[in-house]
C-alpha positions as CSV (number, residue, x, y, z in Angstrom):
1,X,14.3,6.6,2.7
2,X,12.9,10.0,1.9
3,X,11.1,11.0,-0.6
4,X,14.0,13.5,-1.9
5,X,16.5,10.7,-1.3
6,X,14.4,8.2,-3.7
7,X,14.4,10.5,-6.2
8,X,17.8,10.6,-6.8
9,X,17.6,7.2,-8.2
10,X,16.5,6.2,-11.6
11,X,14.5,3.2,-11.0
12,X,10.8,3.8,-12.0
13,X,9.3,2.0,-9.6
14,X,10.6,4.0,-7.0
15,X,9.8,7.4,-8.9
16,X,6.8,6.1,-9.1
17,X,6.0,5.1,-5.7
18,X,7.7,8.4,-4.3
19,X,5.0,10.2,-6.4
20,X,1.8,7.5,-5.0
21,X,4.2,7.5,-1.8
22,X,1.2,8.9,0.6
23,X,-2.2,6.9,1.7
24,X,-4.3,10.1,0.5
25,X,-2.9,10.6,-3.2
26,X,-4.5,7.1,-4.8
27,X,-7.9,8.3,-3.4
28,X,-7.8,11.6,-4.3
29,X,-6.7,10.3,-8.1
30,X,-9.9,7.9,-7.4
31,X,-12.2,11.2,-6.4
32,X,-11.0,13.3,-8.9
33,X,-11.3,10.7,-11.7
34,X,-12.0,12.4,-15.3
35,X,-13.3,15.7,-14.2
36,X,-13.1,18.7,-12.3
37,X,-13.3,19.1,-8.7
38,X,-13.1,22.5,-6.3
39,X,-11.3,22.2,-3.1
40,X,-14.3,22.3,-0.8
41,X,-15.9,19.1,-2.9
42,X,-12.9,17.4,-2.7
43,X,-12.2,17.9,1.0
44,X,-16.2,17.0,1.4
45,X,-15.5,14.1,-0.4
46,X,-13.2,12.4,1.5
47,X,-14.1,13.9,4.4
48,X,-11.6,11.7,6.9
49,X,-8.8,13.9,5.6
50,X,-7.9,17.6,7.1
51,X,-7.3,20.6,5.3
52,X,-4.2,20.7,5.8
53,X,-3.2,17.1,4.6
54,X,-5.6,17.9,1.3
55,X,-3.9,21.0,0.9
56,X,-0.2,19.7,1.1
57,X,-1.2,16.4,-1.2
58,X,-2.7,18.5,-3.9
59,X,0.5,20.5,-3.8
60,X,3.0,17.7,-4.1
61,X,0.9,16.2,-6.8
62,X,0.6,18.9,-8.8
63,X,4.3,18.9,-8.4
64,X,4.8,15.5,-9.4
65,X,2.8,16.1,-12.8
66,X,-0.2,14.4,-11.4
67,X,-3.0,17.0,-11.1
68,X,-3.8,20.3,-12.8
69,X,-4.9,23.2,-10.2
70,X,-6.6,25.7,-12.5
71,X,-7.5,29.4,-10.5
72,X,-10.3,31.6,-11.8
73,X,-9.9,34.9,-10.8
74,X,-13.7,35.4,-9.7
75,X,-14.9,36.6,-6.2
76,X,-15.3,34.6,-4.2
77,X,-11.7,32.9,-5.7
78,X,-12.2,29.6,-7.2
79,X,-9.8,26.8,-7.5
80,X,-10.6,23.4,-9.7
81,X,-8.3,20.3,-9.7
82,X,-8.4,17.8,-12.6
83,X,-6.1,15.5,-13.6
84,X,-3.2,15.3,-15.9
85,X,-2.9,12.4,-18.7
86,X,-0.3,11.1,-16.4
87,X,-2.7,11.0,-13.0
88,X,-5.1,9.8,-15.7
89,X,-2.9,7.0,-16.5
90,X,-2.9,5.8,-13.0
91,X,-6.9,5.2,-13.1
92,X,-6.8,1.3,-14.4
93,X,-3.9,0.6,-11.8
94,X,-5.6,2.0,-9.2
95,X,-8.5,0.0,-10.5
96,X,-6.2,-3.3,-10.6
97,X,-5.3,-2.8,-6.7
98,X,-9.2,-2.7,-6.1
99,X,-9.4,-5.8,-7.7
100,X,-6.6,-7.8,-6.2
101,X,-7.5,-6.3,-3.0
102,X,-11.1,-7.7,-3.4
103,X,-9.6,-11.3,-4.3
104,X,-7.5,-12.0,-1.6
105,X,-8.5,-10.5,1.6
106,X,-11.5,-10.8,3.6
107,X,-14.0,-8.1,3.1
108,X,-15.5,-6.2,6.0
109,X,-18.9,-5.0,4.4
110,X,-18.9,-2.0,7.1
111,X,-15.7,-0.3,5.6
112,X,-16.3,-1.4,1.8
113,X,-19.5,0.6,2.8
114,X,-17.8,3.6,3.7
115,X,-14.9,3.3,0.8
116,X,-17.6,2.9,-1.6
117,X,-19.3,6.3,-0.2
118,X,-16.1,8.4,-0.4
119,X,-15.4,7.0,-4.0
120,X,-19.1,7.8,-5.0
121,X,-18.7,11.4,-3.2
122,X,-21.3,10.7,-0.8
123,X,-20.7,12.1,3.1
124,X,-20.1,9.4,5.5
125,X,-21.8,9.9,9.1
126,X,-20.1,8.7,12.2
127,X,-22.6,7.3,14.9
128,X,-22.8,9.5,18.1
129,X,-22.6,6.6,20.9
């Protein structure tokens, strides 16, 4: 079902999921957390994500009420994301998947290492073999 199609409906859960509905969105809620991020820290941030993807995420979740994308008119143009007390809202769920995650499936320390990094905004470096 599409993400159009699922918004037809009432049923909150799948509002709610259409909104969530991507891998990238529940991280970038994660990165952004309670303050104010440009584009370029966000997209060094979780630096496994293109342009692009960042670009049309940030879009459909300022859309969807989640983020706020606030332009300065400066030169060189500035952008800032933050979220919205909705996206704000979602922190302690997000926080509650983390959790059950971490109780019922086996950990691999390697990528908790490199989830840990992207949360704490700290670049992750791929080995050259």
């Amino acid at each position: 079902m599409k993400k159009n199609e699922l918004m037809q409906y009432s049923c909150p859960l799948g509002k709610a999921m259409s909104a969530l509905g991507s891998k990238w969105k529940p991280i970038i809620v994660l990165v952004i957390k309670d303050r104010k991020l440009r584009f370029g820290e966000l997209a060094v941030r979780i630096n496994v994500i293109s342009r692009k993807v960042l670009t049309d995420q940030l879009r459909e979740m300022e859309a969807d009420g989640l983020v706020i994308r606030e332009e300065f008119k400066e030169i060189p143009p500035r952008v800032e994301y933050s979220l919205t007390e909705k996206g704000l809202a979602l922190l302690p769920i997000l926080y509650q998947l983390e959790e059950w995650e971490t109780k019922y499936h086996v950990h691999d320390p390697e990528k908790e290492k490199d989830c840990q990094m992207i949360l704490e905004g700290k670049k992750v470096q791929k080995s050259v073999v």
